[in-house]
C-alpha beads as a LAMMPS data file, in Angstrom:
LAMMPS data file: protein, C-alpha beads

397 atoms
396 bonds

1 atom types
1 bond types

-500.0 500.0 xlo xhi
-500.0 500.0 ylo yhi
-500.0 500.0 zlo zhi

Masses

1 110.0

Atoms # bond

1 1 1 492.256 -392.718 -123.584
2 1 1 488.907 -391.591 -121.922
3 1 1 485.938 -390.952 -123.859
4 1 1 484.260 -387.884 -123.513
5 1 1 481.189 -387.413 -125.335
6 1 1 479.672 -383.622 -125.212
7 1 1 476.074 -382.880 -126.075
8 1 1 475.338 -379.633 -127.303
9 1 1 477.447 -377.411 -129.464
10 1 1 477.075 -373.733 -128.594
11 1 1 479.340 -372.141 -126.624
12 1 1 479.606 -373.903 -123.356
13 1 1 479.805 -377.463 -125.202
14 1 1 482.451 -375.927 -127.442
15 1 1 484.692 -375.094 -124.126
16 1 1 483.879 -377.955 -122.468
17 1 1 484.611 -379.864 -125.668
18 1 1 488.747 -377.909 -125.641
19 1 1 488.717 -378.449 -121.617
20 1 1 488.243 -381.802 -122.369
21 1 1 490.877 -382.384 -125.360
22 1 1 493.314 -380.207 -123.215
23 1 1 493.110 -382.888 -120.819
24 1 1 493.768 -385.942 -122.889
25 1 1 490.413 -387.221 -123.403
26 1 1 488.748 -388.379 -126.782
27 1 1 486.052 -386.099 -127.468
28 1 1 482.951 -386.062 -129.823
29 1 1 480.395 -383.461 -130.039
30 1 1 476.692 -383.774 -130.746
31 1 1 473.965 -381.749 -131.582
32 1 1 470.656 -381.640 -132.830
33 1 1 470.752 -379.251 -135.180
34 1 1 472.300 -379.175 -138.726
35 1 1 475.179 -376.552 -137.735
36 1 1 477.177 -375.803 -134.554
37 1 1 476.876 -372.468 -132.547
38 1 1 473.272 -371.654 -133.793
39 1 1 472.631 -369.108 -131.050
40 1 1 475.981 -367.955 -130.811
41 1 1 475.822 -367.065 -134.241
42 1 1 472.047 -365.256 -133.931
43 1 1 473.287 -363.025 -131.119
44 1 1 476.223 -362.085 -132.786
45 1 1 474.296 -361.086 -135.862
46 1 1 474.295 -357.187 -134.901
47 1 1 477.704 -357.747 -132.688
48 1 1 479.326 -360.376 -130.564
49 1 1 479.172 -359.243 -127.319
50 1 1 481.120 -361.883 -125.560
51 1 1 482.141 -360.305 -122.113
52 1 1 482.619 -357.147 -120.040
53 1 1 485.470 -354.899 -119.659
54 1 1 484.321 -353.061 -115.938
55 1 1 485.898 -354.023 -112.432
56 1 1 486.446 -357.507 -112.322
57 1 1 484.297 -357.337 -108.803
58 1 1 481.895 -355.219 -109.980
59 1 1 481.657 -357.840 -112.978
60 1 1 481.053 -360.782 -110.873
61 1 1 477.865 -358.831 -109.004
62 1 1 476.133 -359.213 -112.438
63 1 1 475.076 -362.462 -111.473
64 1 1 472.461 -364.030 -109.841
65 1 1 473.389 -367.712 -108.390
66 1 1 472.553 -368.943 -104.491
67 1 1 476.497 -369.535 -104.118
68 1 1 480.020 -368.518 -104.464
69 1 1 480.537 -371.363 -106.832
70 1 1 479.910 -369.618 -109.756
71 1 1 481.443 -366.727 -109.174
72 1 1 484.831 -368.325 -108.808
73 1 1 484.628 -370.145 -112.333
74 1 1 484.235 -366.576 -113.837
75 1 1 487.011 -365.085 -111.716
76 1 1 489.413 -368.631 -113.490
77 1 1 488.270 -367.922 -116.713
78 1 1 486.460 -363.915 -117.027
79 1 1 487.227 -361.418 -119.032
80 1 1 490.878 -361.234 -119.179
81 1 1 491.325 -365.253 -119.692
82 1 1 488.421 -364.950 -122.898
83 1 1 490.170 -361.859 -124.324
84 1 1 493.364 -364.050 -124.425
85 1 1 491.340 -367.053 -125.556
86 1 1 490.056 -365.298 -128.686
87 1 1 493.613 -363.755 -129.413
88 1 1 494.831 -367.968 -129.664
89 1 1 492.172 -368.213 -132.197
90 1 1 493.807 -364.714 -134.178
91 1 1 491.006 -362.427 -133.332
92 1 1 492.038 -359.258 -131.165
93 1 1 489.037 -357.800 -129.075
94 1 1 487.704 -354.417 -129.391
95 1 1 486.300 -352.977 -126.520
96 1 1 483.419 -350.670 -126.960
97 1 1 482.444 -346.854 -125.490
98 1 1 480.055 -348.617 -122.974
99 1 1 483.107 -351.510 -121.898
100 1 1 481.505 -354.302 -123.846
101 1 1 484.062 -356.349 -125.200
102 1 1 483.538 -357.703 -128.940
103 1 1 485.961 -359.336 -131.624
104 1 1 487.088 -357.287 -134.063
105 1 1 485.073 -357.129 -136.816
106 1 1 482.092 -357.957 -134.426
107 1 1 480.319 -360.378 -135.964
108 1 1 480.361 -364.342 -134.408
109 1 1 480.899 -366.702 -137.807
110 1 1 484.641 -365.321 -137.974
111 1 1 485.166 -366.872 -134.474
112 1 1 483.216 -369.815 -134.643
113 1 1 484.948 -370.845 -137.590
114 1 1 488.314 -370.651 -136.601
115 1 1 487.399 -372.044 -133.061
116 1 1 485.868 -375.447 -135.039
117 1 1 488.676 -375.687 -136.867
118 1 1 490.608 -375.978 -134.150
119 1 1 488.909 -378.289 -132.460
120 1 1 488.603 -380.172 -135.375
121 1 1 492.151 -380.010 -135.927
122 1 1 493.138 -381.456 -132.141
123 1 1 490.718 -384.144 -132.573
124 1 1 487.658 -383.159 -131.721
125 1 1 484.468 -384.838 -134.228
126 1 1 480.688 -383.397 -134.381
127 1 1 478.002 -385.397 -135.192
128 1 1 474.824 -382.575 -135.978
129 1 1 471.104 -383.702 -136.053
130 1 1 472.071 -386.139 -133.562
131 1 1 469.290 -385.045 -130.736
132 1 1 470.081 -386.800 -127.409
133 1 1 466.699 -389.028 -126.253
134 1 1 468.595 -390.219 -122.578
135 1 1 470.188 -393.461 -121.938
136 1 1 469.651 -397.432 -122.503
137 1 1 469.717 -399.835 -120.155
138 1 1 473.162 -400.206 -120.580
139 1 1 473.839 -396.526 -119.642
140 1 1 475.112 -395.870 -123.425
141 1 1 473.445 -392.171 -124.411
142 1 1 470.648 -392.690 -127.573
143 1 1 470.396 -389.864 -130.109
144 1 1 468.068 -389.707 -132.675
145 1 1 469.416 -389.577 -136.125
146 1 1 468.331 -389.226 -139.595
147 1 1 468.754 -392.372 -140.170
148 1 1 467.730 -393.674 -136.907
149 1 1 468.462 -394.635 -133.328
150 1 1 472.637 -394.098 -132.657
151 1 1 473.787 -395.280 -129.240
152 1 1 476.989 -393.597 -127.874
153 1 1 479.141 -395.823 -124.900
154 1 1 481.759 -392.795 -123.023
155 1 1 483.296 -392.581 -120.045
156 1 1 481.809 -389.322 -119.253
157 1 1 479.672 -386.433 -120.784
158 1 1 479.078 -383.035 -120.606
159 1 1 475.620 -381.552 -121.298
160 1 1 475.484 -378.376 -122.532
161 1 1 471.833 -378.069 -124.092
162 1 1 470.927 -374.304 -123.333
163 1 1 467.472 -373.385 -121.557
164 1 1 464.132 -373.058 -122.656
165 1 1 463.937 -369.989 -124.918
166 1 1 464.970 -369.799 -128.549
167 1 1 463.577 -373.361 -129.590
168 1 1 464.237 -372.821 -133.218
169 1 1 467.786 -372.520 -132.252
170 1 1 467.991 -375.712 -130.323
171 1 1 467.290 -374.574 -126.748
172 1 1 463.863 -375.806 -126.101
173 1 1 464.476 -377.188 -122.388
174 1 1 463.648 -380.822 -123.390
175 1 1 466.274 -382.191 -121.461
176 1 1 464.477 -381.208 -118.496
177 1 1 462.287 -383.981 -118.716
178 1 1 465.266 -386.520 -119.587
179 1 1 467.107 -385.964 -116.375
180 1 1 464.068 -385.541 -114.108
181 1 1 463.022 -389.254 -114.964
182 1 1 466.426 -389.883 -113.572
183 1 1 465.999 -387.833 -110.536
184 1 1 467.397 -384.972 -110.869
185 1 1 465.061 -382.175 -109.257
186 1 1 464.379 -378.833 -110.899
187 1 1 464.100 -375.516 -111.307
188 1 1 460.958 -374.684 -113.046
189 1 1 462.148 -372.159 -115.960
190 1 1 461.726 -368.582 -116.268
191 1 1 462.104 -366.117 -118.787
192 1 1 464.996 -364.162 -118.026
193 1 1 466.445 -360.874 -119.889
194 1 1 463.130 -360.724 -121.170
195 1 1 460.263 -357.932 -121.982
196 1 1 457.472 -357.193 -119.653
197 1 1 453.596 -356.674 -119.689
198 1 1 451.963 -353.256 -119.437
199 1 1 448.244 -353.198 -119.551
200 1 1 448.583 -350.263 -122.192
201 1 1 445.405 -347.982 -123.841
202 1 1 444.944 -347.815 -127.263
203 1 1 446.564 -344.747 -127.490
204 1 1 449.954 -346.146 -126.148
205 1 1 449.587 -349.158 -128.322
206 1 1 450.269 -346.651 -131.333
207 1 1 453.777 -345.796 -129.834
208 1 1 454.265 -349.640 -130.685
209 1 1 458.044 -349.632 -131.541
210 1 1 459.096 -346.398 -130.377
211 1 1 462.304 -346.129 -128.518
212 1 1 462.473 -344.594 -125.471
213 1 1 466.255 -342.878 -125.461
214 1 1 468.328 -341.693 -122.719
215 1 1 466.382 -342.546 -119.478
216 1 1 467.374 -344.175 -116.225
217 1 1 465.192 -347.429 -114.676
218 1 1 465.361 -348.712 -111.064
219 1 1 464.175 -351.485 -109.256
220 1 1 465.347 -352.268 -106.026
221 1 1 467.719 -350.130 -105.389
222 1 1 469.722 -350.658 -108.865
223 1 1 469.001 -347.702 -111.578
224 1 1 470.272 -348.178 -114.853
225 1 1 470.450 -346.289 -117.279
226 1 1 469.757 -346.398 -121.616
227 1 1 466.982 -346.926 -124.049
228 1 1 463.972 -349.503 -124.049
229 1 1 460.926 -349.924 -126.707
230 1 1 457.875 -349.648 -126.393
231 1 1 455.988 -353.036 -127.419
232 1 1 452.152 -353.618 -127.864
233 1 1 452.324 -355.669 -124.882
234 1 1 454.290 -353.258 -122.592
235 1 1 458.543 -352.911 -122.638
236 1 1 461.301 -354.935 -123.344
237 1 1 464.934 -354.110 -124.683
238 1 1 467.924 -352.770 -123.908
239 1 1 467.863 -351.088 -120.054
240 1 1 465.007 -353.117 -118.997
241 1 1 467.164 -356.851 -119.013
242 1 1 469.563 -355.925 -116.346
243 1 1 466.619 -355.721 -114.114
244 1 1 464.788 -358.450 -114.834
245 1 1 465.323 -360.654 -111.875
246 1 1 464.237 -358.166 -109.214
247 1 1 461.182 -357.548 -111.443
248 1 1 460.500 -360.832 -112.245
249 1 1 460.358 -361.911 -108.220
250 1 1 458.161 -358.618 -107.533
251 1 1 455.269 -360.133 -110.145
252 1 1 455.927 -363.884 -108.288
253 1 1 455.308 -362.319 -105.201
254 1 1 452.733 -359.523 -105.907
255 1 1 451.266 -360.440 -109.179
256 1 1 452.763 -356.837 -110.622
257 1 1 456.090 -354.997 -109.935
258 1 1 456.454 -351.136 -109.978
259 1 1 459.623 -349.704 -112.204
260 1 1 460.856 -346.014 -111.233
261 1 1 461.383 -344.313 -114.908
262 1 1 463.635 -341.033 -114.849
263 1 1 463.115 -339.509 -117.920
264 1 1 465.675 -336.891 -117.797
265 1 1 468.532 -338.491 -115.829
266 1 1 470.874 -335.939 -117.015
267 1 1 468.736 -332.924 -115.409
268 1 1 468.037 -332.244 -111.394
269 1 1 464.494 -332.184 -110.419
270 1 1 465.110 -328.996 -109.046
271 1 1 466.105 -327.516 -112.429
272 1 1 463.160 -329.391 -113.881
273 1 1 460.603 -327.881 -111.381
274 1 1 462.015 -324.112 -111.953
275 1 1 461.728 -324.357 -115.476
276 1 1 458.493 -325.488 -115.782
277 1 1 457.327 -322.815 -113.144
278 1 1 458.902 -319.932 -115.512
279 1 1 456.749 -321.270 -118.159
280 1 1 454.492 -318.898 -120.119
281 1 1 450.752 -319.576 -118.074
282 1 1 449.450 -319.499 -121.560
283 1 1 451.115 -322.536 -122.365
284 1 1 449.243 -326.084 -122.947
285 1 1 450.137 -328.374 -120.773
286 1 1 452.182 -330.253 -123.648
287 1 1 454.130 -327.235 -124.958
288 1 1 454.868 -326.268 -121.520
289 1 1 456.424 -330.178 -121.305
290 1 1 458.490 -329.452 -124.782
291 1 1 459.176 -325.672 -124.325
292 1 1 460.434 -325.753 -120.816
293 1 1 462.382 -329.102 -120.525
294 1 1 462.160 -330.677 -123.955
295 1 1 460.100 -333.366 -122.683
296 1 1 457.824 -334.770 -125.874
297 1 1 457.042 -337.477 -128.168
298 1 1 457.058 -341.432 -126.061
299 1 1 458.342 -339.643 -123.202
300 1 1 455.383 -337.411 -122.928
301 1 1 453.120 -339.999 -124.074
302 1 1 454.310 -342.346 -121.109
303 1 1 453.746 -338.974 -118.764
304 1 1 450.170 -339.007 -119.939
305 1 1 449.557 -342.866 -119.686
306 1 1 450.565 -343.509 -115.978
307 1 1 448.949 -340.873 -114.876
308 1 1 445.896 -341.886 -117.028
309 1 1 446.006 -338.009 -118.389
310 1 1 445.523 -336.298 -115.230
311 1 1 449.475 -335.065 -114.399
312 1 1 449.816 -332.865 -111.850
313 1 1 450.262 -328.987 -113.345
314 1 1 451.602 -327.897 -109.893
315 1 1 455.877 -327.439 -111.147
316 1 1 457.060 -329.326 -107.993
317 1 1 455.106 -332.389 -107.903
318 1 1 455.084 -332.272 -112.047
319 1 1 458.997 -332.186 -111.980
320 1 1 459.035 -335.395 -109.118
321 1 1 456.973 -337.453 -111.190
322 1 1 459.320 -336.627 -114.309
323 1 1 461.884 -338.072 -111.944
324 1 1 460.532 -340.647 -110.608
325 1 1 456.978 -342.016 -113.047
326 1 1 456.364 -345.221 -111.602
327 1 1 455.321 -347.619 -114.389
328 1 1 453.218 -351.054 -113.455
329 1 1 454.259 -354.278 -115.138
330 1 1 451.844 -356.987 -114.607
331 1 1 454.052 -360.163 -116.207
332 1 1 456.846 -361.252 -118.012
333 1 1 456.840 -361.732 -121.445
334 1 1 456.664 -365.667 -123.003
335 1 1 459.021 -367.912 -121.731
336 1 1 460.034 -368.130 -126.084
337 1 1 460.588 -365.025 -126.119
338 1 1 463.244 -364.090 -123.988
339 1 1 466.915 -363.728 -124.488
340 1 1 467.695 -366.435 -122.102
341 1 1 465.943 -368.487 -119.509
342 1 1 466.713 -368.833 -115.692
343 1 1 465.946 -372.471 -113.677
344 1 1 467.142 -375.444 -114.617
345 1 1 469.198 -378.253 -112.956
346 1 1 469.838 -376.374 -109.488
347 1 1 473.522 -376.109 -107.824
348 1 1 472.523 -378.833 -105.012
349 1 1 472.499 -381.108 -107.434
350 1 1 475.797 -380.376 -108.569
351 1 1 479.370 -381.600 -106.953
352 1 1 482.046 -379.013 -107.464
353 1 1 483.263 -380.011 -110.829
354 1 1 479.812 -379.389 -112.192
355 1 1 478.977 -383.423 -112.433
356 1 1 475.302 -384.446 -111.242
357 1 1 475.742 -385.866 -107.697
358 1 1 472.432 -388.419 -109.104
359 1 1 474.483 -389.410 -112.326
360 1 1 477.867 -389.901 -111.938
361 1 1 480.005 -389.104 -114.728
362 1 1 477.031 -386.617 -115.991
363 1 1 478.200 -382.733 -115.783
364 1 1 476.020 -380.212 -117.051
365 1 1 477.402 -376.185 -118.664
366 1 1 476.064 -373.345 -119.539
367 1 1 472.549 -372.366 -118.947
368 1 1 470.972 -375.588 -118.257
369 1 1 472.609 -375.191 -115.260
370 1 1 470.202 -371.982 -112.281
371 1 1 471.755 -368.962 -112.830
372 1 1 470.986 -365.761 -114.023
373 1 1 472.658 -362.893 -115.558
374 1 1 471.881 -359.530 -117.868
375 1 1 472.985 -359.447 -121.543
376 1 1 476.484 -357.470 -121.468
377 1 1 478.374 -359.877 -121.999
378 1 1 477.939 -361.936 -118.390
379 1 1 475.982 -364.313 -120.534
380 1 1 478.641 -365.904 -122.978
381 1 1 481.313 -365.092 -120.135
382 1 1 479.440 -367.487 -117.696
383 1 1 478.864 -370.252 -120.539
384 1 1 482.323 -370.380 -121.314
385 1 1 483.434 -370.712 -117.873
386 1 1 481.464 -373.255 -116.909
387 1 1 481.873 -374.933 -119.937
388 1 1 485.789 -375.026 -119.541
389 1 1 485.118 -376.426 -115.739
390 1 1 482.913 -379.049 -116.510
391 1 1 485.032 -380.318 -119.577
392 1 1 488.452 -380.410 -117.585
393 1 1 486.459 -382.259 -114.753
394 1 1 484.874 -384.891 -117.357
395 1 1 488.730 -386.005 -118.768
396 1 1 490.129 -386.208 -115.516
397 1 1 487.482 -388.006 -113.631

Bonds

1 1 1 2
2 1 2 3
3 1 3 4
4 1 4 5
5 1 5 6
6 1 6 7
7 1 7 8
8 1 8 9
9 1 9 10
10 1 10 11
11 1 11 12
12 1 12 13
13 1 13 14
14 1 14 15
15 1 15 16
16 1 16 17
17 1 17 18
18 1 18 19
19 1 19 20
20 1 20 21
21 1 21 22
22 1 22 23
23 1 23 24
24 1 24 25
25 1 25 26
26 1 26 27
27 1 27 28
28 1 28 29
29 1 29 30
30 1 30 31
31 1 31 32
32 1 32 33
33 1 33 34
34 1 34 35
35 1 35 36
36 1 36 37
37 1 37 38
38 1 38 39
39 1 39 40
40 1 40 41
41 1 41 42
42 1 42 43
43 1 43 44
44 1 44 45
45 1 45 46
46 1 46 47
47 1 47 48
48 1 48 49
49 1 49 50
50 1 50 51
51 1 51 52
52 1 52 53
53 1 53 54
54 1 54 55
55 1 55 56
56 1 56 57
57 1 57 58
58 1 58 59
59 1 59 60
60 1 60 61
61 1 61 62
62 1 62 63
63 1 63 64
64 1 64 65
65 1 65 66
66 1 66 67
67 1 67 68
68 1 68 69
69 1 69 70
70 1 70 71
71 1 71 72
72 1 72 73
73 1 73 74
74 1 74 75
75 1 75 76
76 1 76 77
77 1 77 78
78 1 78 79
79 1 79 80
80 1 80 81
81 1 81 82
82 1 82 83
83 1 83 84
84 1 84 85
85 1 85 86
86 1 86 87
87 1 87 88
88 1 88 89
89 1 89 90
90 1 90 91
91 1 91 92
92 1 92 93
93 1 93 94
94 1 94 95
95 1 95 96
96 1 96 97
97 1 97 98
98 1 98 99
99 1 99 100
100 1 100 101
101 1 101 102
102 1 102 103
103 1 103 104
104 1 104 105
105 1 105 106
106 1 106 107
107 1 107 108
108 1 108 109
109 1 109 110
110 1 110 111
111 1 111 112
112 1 112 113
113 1 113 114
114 1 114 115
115 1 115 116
116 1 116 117
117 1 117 118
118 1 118 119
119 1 119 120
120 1 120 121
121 1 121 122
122 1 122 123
123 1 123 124
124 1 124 125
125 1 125 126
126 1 126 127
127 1 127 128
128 1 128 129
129 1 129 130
130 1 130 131
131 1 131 132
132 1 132 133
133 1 133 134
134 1 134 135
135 1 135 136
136 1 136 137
137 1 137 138
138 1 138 139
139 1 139 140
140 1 140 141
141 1 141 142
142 1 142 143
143 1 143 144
144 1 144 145
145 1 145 146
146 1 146 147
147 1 147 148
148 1 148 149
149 1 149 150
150 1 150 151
151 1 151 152
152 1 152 153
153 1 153 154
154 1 154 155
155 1 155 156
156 1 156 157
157 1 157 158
158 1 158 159
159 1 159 160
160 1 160 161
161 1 161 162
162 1 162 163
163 1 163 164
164 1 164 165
165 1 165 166
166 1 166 167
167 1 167 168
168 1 168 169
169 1 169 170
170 1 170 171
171 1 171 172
172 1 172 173
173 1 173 174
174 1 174 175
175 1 175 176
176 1 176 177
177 1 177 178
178 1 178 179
179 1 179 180
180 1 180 181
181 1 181 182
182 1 182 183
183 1 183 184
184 1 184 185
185 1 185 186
186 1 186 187
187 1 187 188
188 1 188 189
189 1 189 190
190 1 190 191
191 1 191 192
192 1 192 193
193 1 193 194
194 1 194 195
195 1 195 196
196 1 196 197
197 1 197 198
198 1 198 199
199 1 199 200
200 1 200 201
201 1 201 202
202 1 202 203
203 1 203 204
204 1 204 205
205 1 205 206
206 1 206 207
207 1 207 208
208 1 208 209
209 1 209 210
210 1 210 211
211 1 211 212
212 1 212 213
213 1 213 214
214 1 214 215
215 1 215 216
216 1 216 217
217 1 217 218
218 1 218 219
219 1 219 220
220 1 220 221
221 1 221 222
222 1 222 223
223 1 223 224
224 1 224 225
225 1 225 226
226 1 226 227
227 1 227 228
228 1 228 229
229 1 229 230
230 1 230 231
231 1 231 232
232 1 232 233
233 1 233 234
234 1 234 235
235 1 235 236
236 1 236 237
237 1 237 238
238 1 238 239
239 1 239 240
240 1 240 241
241 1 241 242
242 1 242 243
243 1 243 244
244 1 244 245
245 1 245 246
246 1 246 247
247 1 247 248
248 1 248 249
249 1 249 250
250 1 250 251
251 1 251 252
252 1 252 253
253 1 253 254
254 1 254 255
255 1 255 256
256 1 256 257
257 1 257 258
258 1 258 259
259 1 259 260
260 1 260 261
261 1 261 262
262 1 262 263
263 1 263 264
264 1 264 265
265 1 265 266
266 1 266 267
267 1 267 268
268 1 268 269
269 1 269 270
270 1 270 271
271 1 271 272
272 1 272 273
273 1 273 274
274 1 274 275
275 1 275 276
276 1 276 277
277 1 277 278
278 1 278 279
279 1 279 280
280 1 280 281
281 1 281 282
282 1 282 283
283 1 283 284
284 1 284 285
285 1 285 286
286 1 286 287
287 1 287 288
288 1 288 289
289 1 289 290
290 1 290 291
291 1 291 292
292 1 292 293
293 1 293 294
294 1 294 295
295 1 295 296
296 1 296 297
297 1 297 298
298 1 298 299
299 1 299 300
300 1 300 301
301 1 301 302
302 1 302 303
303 1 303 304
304 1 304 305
305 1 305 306
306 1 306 307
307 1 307 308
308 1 308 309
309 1 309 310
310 1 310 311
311 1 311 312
312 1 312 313
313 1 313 314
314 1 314 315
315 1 315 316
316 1 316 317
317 1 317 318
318 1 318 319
319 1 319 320
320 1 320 321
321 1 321 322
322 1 322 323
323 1 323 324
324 1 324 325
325 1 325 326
326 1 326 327
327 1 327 328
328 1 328 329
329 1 329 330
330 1 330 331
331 1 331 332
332 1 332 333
333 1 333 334
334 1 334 335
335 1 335 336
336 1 336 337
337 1 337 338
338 1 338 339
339 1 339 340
340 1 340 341
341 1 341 342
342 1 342 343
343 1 343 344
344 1 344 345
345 1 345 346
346 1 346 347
347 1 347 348
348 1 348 349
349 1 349 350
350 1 350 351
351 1 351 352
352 1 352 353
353 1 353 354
354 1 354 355
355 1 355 356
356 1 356 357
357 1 357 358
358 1 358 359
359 1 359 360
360 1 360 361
361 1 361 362
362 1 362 363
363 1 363 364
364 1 364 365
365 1 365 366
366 1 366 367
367 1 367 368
368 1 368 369
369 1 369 370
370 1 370 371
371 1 371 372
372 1 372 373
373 1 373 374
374 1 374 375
375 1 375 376
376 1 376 377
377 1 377 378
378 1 378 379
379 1 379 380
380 1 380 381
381 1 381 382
382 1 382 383
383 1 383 384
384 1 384 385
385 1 385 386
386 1 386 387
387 1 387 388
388 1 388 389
389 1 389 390
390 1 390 391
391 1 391 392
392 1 392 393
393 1 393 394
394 1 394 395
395 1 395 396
396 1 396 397
């Protein structure tokens, strides 16, 4: 019976981990921390968002990889195969008003419970605080244990470490080094779904915390629309993730991007502009804002900042602004402070089945592996898949 040893216990090593037993092989998980899923659990604390519910092709578009490979181990194993997944474990999915798709009762323990169990129950072992240090010179893997040095001899494994965000979790990218001294080139990491610098006054810092509700952002061509928060820093939350990427490349490129806020999405500028030209002349300027198109509070407040208090009273150019208030971000937030990180071990390094063409026997899952993708659900949805490839490829090699 083949060996299979998988290193890393979140998500895509727990898939890889059932690929792999669903194949035959003798599996045993590893991980550094005390407990399994440590991240799964933390973003399921306010509800387990674990995939999407739109247009399967629409769904795929969410993410940001340099080829079709990916994309083709979501469309095996997407939303319809992880819905069906979690109903094996006994948990039915509940689709919220947006299309996110979450397990009843929304939180993550339920599901990671039931999906250790059965692991456990088809054979599976986990070793925790076992932190992986690379290989001997006898190609066994070396973990670090509390009681020492442990060195593991398999046929093949699957590593599934995470990025480089969340450290405290387990994902602090220190694998990176580990395979490079074997190789393997890079991707240097960046933060991904992340927040964003804004070069605020004083005055904006005291909106620190504030959400801004019901507004549409665009980069790029892609508007989205929903809330983000004000930070003491600049933005981050919510709408702002799904356009990370573009934004991040803008700042590589220019050293700042530009994003378009609509802050009434819901209203044409045309209505905008003829109610703010009816408005009594007597008016301030900021009761002619919250008397003629209920525009007040953050929203005003980010009115006043980018145009460093000098808006344009004129009704047309005041209502194309309100439409279109183009807000500079000069950087990305800390790499440790993002949801999740992009970079890592790039696709040309990988064969098909997600082994490293410099190690053979070696496949990597999850996001250790150059991809990108919003929070929504693409996230989990992508670590899973992967996962589930690189597992089934590991018992059958």
């Amino acid at each position: 019976m083949k060996q299979v040893a998988i290193i890393g216990a979140g998500p895509a090593g727990l898939m890889a981990a059932e690929a792999a037993l669903e194949g035959g092989a003798r599996v045993v998980i590893y991980d550094a921390m005390p407990s399994a899923g440590r991240k799964l659990l933390m973003a399921g604390k306010s509800g387990l968002n674990i995939t999407h519910s739109e247009d399967e092709a629409v769904f795929r578009k969410r993410y940001d990889a340099p080829d079709a490979r990916l994309a083709a181990m979501v469309e095996a194993f997407g939303p319809p195969e992880i819905v069906k997944w979690m109903v094996g474990l006994g948990i039915e999915a509940h689709v919220g008003s947006s299309g996110r798709v979450f397990p009843v009762g929304m939180k993550a323990s339920p599901l990671l419970r039931r999906w250790l169990a059965r692991l456990g129950a088809a054979g599976a072992e986990l070793h925790t605080r076992h932190r992986w240090t690379g290989w001997d010179e006898t190609g066994g893997l070396v973990f670090e244990t509390l009681t020492g040095r442990v060195t593991v001899q398999a046929d093949a494994a699957v590593l599934a470490l995470g990025g480089a965000s969340w450290k405290r979790l387990g994902s602090d990218g220190a694998w990176a080094a580990i395979l490079a001294k074997r190789g393997v080139v890079l991707e240097p990491f960046a933060a991904s779904n992340c927040g964003f610098a804004v070069p605020w006054t004083d005055k904006m810092r005291a909106d620190e915390g504030a959400p801004v509700k019901g507004v549409a952002l665009s980069a790029h061509g892609q508007t989205v629309r929903g809330d983000f928060v004000i930070t003491r820093t600049g933005i981050e939350s919510g709408a702002v993730y799904p356009l990370a990427a573009a934004l991040r490349r803008d700042i590589a490129a220019d050293g700042r991007a530009i994003l378009i806020i609509d802050l009434l999405p819901d209203t044409d500028e045309s209505v905008i502009a003829a109610r703010l030209a009816a408005a009594h002349p007597k008016d301030s300027f900021s009761n002619r804002l919250r008397k003629a198109v209920r525009l007040e509070g953050v929203k005003a407040a980010l009115l006043h900042e980018v145009t460093k208090g000098a808006a344009p009273r004129d009704a047309a150019r005041l209502a194309r602004l309100i439409k279109s208030l183009p807000l500079t971000l000069t950087g990305a937030a800390p790499i440790e402070t993002a949801i999740s990180t992009s970079g890592g071990v790039p696709w040309t390094a990988l064969d098909d089945a997600l082994m490293l063409k410099a190690l053979p026997g070696v496949y990597c899952a999850g996001e250790m592996i150059a991809w990108d993708a919003p929070t929504g659900g693409y996230l989990l949805t992508a670590c899973l898949a992967t996962g589930r490839v690189a597992g089934r490829a590991a018992a059958e090699s």
